[in-house]
ChimeraX commands (.cxc) that place a marker at each C-alpha (Angstrom):
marker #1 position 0.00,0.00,0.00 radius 0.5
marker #1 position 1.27,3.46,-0.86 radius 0.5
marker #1 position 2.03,5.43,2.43 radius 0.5
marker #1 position 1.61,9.65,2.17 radius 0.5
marker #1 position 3.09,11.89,4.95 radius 0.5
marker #1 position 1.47,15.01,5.40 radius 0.5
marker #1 position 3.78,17.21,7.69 radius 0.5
marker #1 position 2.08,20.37,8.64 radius 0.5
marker #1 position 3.87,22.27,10.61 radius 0.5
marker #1 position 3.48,23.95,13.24 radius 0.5
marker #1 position 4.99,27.13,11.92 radius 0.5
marker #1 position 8.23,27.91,14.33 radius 0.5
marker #1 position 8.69,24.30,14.68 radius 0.5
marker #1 position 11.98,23.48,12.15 radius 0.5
marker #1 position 10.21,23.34,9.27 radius 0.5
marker #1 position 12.21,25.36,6.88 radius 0.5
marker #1 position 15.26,23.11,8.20 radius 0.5
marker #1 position 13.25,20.13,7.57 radius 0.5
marker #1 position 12.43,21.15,4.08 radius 0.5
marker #1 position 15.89,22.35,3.36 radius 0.5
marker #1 position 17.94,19.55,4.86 radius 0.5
marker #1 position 15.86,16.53,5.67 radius 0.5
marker #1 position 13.29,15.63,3.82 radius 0.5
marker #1 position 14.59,16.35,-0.08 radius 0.5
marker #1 position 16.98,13.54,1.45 radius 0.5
marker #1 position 14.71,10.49,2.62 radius 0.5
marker #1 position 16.19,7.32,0.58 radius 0.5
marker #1 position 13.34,5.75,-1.31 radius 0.5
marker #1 position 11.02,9.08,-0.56 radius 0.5
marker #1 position 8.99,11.22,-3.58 radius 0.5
marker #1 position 9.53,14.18,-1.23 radius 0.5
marker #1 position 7.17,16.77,-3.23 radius 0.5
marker #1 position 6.24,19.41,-0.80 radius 0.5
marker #1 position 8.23,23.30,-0.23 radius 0.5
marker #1 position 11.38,23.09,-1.82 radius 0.5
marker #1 position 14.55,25.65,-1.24 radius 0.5
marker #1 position 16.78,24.13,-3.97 radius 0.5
marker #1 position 15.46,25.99,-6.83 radius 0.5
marker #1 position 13.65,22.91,-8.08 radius 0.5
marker #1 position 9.56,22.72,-8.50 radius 0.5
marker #1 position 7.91,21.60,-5.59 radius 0.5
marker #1 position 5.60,19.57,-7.19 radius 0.5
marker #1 position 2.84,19.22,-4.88 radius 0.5
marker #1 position 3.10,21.95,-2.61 radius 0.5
marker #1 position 1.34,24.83,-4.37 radius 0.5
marker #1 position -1.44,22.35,-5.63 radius 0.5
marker #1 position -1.52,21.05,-2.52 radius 0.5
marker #1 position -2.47,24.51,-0.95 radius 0.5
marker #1 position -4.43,25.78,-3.36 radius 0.5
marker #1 position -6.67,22.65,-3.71 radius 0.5
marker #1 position -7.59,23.51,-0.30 radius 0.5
marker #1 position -8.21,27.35,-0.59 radius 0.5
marker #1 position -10.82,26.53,-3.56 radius 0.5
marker #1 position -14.19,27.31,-3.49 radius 0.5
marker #1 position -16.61,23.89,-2.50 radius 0.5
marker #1 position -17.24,23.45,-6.95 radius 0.5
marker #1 position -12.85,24.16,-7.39 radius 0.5
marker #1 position -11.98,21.75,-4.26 radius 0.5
marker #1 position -13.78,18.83,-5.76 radius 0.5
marker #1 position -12.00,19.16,-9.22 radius 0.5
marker #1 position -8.56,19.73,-7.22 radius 0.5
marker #1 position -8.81,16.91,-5.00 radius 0.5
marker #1 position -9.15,14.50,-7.53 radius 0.5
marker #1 position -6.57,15.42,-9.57 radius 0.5
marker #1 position -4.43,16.27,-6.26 radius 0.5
marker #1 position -5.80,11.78,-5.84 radius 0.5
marker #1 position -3.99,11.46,-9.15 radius 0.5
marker #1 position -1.32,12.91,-8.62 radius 0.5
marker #1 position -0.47,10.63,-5.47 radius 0.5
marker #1 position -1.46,7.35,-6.95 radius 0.5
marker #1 position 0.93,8.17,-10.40 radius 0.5
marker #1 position 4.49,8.16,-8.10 radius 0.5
marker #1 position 6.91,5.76,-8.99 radius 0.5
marker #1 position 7.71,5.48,-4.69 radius 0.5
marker #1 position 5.70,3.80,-2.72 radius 0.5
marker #1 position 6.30,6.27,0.07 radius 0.5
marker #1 position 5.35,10.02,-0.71 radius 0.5
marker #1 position 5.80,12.70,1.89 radius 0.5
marker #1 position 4.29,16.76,1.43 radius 0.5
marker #1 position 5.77,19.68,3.95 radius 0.5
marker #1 position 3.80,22.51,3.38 radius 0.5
marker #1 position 3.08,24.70,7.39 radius 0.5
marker #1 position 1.12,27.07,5.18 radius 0.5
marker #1 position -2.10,25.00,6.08 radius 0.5
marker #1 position -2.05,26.23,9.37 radius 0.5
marker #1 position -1.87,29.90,8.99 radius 0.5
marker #1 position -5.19,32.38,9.04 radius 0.5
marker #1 position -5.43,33.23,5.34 radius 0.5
marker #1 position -8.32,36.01,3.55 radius 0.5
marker #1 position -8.95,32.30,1.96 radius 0.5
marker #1 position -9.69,30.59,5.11 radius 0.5
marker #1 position -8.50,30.01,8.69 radius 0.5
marker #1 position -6.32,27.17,9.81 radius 0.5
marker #1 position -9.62,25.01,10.98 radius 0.5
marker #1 position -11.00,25.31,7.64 radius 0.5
marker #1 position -7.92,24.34,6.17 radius 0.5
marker #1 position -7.73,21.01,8.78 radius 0.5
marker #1 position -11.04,20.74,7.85 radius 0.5
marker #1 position -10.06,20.53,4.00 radius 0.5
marker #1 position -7.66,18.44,4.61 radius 0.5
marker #1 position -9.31,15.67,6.21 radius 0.5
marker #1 position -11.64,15.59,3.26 radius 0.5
marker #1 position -8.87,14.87,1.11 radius 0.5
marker #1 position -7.53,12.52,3.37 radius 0.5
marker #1 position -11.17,10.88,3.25 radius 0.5
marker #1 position -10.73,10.70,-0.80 radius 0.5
marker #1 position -7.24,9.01,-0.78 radius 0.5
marker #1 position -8.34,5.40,-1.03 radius 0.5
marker #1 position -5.74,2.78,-0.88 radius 0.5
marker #1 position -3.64,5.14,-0.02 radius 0.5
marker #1 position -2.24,4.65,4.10 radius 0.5
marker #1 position -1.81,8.74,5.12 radius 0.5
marker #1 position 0.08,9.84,8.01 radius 0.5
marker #1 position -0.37,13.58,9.12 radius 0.5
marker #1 position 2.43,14.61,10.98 radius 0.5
marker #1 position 2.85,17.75,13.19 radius 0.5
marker #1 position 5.91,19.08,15.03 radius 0.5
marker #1 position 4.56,21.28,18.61 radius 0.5
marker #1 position 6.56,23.34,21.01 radius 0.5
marker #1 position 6.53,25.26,24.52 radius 0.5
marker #1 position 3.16,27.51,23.41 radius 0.5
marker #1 position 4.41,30.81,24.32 radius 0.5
marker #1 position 7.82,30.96,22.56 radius 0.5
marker #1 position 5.91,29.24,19.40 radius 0.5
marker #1 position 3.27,31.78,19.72 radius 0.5
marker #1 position 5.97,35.08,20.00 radius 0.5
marker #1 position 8.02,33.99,17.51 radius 0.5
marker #1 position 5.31,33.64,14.54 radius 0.5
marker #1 position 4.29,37.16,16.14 radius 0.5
marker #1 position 7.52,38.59,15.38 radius 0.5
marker #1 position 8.19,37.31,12.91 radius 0.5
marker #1 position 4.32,38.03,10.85 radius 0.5
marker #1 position 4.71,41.74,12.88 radius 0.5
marker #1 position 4.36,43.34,9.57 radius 0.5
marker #1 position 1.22,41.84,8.90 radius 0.5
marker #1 position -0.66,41.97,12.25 radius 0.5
marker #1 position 1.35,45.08,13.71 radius 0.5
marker #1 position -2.18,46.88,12.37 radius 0.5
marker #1 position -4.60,44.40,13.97 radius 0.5
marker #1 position -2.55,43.31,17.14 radius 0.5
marker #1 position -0.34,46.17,18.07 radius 0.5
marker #1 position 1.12,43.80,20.65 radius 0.5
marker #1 position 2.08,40.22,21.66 radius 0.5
marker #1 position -0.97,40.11,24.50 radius 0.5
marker #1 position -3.34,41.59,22.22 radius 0.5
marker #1 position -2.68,39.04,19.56 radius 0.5
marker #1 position -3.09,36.02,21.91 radius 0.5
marker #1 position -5.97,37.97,23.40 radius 0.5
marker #1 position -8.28,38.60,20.48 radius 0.5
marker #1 position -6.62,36.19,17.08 radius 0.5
marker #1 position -8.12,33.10,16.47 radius 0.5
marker #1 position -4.53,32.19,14.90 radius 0.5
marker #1 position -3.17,31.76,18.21 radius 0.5
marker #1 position -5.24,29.31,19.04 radius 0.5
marker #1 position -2.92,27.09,16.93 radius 0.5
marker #1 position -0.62,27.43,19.95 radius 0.5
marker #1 position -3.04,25.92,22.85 radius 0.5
marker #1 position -1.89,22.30,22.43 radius 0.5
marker #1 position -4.75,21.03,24.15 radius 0.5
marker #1 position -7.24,23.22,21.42 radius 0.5
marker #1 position -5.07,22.00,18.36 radius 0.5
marker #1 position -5.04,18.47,19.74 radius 0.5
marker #1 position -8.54,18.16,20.77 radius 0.5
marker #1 position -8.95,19.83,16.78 radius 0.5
marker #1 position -7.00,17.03,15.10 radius 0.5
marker #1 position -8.84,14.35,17.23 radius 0.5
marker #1 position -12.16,15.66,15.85 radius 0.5
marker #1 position -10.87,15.60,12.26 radius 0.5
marker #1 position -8.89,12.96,11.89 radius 0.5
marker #1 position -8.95,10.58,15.12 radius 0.5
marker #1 position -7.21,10.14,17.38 radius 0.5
marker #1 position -5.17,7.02,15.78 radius 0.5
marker #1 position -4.38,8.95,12.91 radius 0.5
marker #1 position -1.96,11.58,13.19 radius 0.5
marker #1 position 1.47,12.13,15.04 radius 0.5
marker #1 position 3.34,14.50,17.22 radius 0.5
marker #1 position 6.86,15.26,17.79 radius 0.5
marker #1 position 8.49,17.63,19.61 radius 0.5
marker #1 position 10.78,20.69,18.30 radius 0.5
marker #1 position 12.63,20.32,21.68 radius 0.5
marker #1 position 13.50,16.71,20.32 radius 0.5
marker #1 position 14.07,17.50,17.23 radius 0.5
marker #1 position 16.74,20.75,18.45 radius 0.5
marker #1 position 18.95,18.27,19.88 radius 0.5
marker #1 position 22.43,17.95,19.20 radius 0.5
marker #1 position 22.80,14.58,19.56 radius 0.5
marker #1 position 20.56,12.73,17.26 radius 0.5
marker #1 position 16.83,14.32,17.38 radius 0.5
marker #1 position 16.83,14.85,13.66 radius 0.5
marker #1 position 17.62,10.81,13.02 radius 0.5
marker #1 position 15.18,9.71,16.10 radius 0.5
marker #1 position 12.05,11.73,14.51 radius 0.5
marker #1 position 12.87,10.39,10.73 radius 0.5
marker #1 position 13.81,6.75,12.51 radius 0.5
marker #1 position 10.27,7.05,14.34 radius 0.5
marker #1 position 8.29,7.52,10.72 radius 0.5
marker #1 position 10.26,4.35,9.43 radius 0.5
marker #1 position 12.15,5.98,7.31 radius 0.5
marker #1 position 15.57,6.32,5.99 radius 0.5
marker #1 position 17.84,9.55,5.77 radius 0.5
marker #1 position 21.23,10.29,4.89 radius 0.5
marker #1 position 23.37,11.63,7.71 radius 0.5
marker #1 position 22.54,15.54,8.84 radius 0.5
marker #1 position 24.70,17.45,11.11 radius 0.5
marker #1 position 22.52,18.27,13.87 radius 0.5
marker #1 position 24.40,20.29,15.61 radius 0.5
marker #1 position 25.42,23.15,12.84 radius 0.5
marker #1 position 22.56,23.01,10.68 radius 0.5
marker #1 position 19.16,23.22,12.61 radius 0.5
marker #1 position 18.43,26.65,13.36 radius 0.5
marker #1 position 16.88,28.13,9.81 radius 0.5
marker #1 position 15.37,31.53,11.32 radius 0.5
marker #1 position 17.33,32.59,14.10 radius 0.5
marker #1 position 15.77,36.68,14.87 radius 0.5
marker #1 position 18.09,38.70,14.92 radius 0.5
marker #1 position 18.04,41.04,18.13 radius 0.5
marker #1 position 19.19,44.52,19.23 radius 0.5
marker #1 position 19.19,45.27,22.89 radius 0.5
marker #1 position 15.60,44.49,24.15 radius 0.5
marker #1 position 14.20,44.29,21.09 radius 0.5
marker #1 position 13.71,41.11,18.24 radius 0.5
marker #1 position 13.65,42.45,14.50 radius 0.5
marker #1 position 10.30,41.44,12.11 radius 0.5
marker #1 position 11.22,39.27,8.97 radius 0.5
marker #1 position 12.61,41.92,6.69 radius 0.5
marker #1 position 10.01,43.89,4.38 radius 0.5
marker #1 position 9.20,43.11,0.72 radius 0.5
marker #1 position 7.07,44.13,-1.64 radius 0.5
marker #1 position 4.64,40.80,-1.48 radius 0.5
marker #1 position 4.70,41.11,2.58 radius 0.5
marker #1 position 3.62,44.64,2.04 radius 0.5
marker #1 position 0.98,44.05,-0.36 radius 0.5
marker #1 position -0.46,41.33,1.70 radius 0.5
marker #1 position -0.83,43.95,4.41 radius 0.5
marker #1 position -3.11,46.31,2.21 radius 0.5
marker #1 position -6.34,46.37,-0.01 radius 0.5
marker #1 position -4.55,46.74,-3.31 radius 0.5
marker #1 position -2.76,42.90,-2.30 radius 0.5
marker #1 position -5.96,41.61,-3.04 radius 0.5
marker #1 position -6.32,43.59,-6.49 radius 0.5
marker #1 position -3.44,42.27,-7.75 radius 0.5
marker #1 position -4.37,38.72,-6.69 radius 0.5
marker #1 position -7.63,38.93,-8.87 radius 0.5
marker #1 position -5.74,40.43,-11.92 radius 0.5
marker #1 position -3.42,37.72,-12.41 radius 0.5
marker #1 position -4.55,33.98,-13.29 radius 0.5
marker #1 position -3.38,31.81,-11.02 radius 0.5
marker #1 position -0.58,29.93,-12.86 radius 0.5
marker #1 position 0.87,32.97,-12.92 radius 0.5
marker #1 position 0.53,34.48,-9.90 radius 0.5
marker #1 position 2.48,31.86,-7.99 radius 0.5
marker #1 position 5.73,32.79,-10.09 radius 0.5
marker #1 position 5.02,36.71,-9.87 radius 0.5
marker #1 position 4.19,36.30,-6.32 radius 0.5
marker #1 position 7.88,34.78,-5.77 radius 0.5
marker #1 position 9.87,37.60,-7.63 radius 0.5
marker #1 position 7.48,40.46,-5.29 radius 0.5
marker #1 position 8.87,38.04,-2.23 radius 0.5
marker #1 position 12.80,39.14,-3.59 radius 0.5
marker #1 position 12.33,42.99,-4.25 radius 0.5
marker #1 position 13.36,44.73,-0.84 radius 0.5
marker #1 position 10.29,47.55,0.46 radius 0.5
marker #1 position 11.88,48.46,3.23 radius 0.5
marker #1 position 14.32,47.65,6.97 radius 0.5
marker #1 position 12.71,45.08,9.49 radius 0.5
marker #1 position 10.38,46.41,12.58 radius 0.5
marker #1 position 11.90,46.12,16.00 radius 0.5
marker #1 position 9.16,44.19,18.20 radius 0.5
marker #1 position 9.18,44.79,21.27 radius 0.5
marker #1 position 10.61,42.03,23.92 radius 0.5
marker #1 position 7.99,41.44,27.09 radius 0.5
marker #1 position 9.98,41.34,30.15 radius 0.5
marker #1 position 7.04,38.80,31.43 radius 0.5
marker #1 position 3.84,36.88,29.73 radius 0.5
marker #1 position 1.08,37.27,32.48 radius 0.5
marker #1 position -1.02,34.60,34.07 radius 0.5
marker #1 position -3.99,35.11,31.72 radius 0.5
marker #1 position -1.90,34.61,28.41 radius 0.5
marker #1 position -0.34,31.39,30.21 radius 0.5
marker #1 position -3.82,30.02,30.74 radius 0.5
marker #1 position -5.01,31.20,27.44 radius 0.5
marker #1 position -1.97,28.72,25.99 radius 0.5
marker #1 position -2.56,26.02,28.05 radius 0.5
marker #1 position 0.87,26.17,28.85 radius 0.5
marker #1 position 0.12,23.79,31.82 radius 0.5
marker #1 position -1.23,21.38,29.95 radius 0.5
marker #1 position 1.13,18.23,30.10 radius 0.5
marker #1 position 2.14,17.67,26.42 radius 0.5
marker #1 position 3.39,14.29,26.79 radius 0.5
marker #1 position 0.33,13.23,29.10 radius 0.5
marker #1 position -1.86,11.36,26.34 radius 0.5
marker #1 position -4.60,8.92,26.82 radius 0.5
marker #1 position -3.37,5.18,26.74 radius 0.5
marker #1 position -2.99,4.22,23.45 radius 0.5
marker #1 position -2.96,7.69,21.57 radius 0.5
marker #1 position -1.41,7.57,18.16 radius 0.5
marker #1 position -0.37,10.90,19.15 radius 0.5
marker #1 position 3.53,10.72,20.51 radius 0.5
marker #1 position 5.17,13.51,22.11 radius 0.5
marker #1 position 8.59,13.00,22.01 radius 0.5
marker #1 position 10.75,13.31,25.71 radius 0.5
marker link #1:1,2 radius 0.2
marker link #1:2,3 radius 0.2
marker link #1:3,4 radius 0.2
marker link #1:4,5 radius 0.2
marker link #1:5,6 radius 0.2
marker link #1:6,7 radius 0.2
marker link #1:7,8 radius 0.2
marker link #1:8,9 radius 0.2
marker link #1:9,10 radius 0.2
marker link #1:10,11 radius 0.2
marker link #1:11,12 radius 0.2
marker link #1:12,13 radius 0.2
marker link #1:13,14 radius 0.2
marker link #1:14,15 radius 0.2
marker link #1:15,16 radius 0.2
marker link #1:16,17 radius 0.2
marker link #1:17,18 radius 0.2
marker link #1:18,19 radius 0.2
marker link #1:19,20 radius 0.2
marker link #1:20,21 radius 0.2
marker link #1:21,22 radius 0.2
marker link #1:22,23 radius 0.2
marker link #1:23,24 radius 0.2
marker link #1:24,25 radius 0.2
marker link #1:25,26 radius 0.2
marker link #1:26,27 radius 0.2
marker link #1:27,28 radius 0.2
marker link #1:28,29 radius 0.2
marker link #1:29,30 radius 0.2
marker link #1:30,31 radius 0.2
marker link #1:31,32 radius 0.2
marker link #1:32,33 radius 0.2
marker link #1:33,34 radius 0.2
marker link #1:34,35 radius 0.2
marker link #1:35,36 radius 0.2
marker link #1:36,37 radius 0.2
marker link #1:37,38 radius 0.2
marker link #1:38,39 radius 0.2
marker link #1:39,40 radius 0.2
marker link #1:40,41 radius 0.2
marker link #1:41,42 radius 0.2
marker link #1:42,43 radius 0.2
marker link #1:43,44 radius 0.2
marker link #1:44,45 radius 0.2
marker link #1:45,46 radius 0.2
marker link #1:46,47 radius 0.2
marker link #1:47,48 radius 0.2
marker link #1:48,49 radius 0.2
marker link #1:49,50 radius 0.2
marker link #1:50,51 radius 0.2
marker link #1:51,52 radius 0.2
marker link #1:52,53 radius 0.2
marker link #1:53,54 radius 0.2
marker link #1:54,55 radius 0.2
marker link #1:55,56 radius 0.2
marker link #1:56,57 radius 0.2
marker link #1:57,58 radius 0.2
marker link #1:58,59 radius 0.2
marker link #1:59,60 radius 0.2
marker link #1:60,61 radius 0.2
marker link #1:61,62 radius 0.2
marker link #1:62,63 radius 0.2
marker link #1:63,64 radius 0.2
marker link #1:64,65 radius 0.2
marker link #1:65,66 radius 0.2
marker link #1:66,67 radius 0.2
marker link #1:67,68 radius 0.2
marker link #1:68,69 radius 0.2
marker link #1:69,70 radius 0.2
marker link #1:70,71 radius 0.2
marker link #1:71,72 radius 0.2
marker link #1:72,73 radius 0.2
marker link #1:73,74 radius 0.2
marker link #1:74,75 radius 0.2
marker link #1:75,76 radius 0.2
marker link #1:76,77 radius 0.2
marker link #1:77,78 radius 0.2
marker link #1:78,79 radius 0.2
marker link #1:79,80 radius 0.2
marker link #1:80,81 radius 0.2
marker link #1:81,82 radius 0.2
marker link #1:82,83 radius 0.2
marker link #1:83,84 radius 0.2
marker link #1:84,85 radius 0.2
marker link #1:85,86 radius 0.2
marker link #1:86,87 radius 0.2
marker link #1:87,88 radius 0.2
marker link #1:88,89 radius 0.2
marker link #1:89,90 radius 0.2
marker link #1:90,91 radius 0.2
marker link #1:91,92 radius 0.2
marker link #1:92,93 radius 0.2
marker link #1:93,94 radius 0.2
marker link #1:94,95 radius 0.2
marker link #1:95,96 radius 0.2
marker link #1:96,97 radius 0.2
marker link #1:97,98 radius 0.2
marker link #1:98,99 radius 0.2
marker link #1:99,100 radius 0.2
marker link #1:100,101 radius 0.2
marker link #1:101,102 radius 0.2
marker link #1:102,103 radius 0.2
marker link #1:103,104 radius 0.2
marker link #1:104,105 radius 0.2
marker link #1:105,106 radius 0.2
marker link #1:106,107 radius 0.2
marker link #1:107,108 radius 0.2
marker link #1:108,109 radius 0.2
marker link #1:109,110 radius 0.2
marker link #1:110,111 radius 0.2
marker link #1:111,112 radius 0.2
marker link #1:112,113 radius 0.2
marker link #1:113,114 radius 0.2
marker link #1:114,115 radius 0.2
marker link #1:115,116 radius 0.2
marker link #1:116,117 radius 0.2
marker link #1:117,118 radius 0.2
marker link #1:118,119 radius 0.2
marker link #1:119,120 radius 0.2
marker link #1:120,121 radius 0.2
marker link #1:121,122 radius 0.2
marker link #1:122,123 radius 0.2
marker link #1:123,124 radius 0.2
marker link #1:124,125 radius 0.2
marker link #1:125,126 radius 0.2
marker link #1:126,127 radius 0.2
marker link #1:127,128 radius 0.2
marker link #1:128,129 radius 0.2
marker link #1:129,130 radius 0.2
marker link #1:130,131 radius 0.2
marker link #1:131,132 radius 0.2
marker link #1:132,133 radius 0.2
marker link #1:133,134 radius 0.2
marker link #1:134,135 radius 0.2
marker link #1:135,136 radius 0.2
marker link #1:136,137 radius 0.2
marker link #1:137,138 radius 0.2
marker link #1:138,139 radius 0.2
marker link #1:139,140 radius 0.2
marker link #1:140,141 radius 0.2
marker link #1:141,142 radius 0.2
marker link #1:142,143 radius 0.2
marker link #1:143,144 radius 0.2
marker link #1:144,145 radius 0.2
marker link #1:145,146 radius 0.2
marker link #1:146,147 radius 0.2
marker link #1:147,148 radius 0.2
marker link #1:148,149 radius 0.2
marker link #1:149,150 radius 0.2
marker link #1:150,151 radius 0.2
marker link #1:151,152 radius 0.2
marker link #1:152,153 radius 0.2
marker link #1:153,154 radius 0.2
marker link #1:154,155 radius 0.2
marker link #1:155,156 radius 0.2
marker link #1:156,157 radius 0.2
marker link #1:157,158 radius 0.2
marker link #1:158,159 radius 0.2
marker link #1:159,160 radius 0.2
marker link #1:160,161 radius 0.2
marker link #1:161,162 radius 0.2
marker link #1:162,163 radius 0.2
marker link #1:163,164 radius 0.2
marker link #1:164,165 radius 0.2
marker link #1:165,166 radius 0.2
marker link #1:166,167 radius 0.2
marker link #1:167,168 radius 0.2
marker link #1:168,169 radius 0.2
marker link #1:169,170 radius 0.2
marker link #1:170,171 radius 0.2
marker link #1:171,172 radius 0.2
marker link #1:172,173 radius 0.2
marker link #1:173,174 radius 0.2
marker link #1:174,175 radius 0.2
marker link #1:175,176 radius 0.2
marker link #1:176,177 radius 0.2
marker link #1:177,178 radius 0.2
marker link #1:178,179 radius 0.2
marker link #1:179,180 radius 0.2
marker link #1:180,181 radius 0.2
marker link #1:181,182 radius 0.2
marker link #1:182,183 radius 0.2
marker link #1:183,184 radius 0.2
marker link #1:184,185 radius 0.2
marker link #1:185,186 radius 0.2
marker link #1:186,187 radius 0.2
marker link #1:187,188 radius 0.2
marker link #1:188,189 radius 0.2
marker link #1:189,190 radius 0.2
marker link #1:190,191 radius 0.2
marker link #1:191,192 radius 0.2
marker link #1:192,193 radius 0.2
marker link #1:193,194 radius 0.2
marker link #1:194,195 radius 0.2
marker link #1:195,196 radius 0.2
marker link #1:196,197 radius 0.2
marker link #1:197,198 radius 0.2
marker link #1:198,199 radius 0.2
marker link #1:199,200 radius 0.2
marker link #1:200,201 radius 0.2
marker link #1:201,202 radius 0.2
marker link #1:202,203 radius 0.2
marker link #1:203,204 radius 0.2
marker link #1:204,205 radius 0.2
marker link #1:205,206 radius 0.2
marker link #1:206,207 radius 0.2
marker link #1:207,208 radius 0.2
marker link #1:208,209 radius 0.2
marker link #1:209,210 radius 0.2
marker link #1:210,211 radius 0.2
marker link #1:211,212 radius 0.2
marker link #1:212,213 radius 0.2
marker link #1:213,214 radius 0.2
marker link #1:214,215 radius 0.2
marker link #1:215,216 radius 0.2
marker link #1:216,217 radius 0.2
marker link #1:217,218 radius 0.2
marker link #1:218,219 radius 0.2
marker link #1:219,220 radius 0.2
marker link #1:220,221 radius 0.2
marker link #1:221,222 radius 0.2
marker link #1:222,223 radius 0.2
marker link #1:223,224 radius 0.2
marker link #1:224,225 radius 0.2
marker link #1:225,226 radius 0.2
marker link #1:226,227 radius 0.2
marker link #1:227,228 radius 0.2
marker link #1:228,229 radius 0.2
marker link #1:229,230 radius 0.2
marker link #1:230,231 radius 0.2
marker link #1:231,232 radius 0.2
marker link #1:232,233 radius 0.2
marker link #1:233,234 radius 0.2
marker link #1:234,235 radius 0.2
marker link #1:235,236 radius 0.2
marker link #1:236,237 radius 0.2
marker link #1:237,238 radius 0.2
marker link #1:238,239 radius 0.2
marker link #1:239,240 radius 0.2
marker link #1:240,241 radius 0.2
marker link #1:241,242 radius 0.2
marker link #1:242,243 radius 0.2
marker link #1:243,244 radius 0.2
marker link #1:244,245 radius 0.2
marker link #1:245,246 radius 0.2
marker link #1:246,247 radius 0.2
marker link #1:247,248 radius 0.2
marker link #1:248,249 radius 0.2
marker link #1:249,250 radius 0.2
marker link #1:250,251 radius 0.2
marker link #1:251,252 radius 0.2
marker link #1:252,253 radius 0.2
marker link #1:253,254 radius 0.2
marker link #1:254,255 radius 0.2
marker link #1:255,256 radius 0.2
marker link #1:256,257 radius 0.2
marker link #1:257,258 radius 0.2
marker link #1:258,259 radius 0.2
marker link #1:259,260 radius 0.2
marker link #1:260,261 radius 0.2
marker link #1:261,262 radius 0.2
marker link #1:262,263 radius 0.2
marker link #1:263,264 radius 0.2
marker link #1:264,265 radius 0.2
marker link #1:265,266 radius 0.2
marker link #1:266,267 radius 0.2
marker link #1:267,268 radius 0.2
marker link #1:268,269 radius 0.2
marker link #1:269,270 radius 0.2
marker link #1:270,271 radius 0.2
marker link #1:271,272 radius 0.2
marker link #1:272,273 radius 0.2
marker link #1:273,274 radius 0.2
marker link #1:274,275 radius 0.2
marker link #1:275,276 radius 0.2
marker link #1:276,277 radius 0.2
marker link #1:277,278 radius 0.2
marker link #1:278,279 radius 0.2
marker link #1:279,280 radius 0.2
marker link #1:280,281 radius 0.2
marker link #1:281,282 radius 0.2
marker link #1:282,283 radius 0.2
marker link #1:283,284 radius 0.2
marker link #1:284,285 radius 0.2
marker link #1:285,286 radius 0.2
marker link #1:286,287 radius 0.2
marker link #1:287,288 radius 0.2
marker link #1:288,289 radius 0.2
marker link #1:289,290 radius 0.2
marker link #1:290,291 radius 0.2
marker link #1:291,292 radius 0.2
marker link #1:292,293 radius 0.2
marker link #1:293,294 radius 0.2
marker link #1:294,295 radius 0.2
marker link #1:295,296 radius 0.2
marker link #1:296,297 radius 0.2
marker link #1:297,298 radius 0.2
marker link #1:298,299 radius 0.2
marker link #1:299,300 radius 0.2
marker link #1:300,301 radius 0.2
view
């Protein structure tokens, strides 16, 4: 039977190292999701917008997304692609899940493993903040008021996101591992890819994991550095240009906007403390490796 992997994220997890360095290099893997080699990710734009289509588009795109899968040569296929589980004008990151498990629902014959990577809530939570501080700065002027008042940080309550995937999915049929696992120097990256029965060639923990380190000046973290598709996204006319361009096209023109420079990064602000209300907002007491006997979900120690 044809095994798919479905890793999803969370964003702030690895998952631009495991794009860059780990998964183009599974042995007897079709990895097809986000690529950083220059080559076509063959999947990973279909992937996503298969799920942002209208209910008439996403029946048309699943099944050719279906026929896509079944026409690999590999009888093991794995997609990256964390963009699932960011708020979108398209959708949020429910809707998205909730896509998803539809498609998982059409994939018969097919044995699909979604895979998730989860870490300590609120340094997950401020790092997307800073680093998407462009985008919300207008909405959330602030790291409280965005775990406050966005449903996008809900994606950071581990027992919400679990208790999301259960619903969708079940609870046998998805995975979790642990960023803290996978940040070790001494072997996390080979115990994860060991874990999903698979085979990689040899990556040096140790020098290569952190992707998107922010930079910082005194007491302050800078933003991902402005461009002219961040800045676009952030306005009215983003969504004029999306309508004016078909969409083959607009994935390559959307790439060049991502390389033309609009202006320096934003210092965010660095809170001295996170307050007992954002805590319990997170869940961050919530005992991540505590699952029911039997969970399919496995939090790595």
């Amino acid at each position: 039977m044809r095994k798919l992997i479905i890793h999803i994220g969370l964003p702030k997890t690895g998952t631009t190292f495991l794009q860059k360095r780990v998964f183009p290099f599974l042995k007897s893997v079709a990895y097809v999701g986000r690529r950083y080699d220059g080559r076509k990710p063959d999947l990973a734009f279909t992937f996503i917008n298969c799920l942002h289509a209208g209910k008439a588009g996403f029946a048309r795109k699943a099944l050719a997304f279906v026929d896509q899968i079944h026409s690999f040569d590999h009888d093991i296929v794995m997609l990256s692609e964390e963009q699932i589980l960011i708020d979108t004008p398209k959708g949020d990151w429910q809707e998205n899940l909730s896509r998803l498990a539809d498609l998982v629902s059409m994939l018969d014959g097919v044995d699909v493993h979604v895979v998730a990577a989860f870490r300590d809530p609120i340094s997950c939570a401020y790092s997307f903040f800073v680093e998407r501080y462009y985008l919300l700065k207008k909405e959330y002027s602030n790291f409280e008021t965005f775990v406050l008042k966005s449903n996008q940080a809900k994606l950071f309550d581990f027992g919400y996101f679990v208790a999301t995937m259960d619903e969708l999915f079940g609870k046998q049929n998805y995975r979790i591992f642990s960023y803290e696992q996978l940040s070790r120097n001494d072997g996390g990256v080979a115990s994860i890819v060991q874990h999903l029965e698979l085979d990689c060639t040899p990556v040096n923990d140790a020098t290569a994991f952190r992707e998107n380190v922010k930079k910082k000046e005194g007491r302050f973290y800078y933003s991902n550095p402005i461009n002219v598709r961040t800045w676009l996204a952030s306005t009215s006319v983003g969504k004029l240009v999306r309508q004016s361009f078909p969409r083959w096209s607009y994935n390559w023109i959307s790439t060049l906007l991502h390389q033309i420079p609009m202006g320096k990064s934003l210092l965010v602000r660095v809170d001295d403390c996170v307050d007992a209300e954002l805590k319990e907002i997170l869940n961050t007491n919530v005992e991540m490796e505590a699952r029911p006997t039997g969970h399919a979900v496995e939090y790595f120690k």
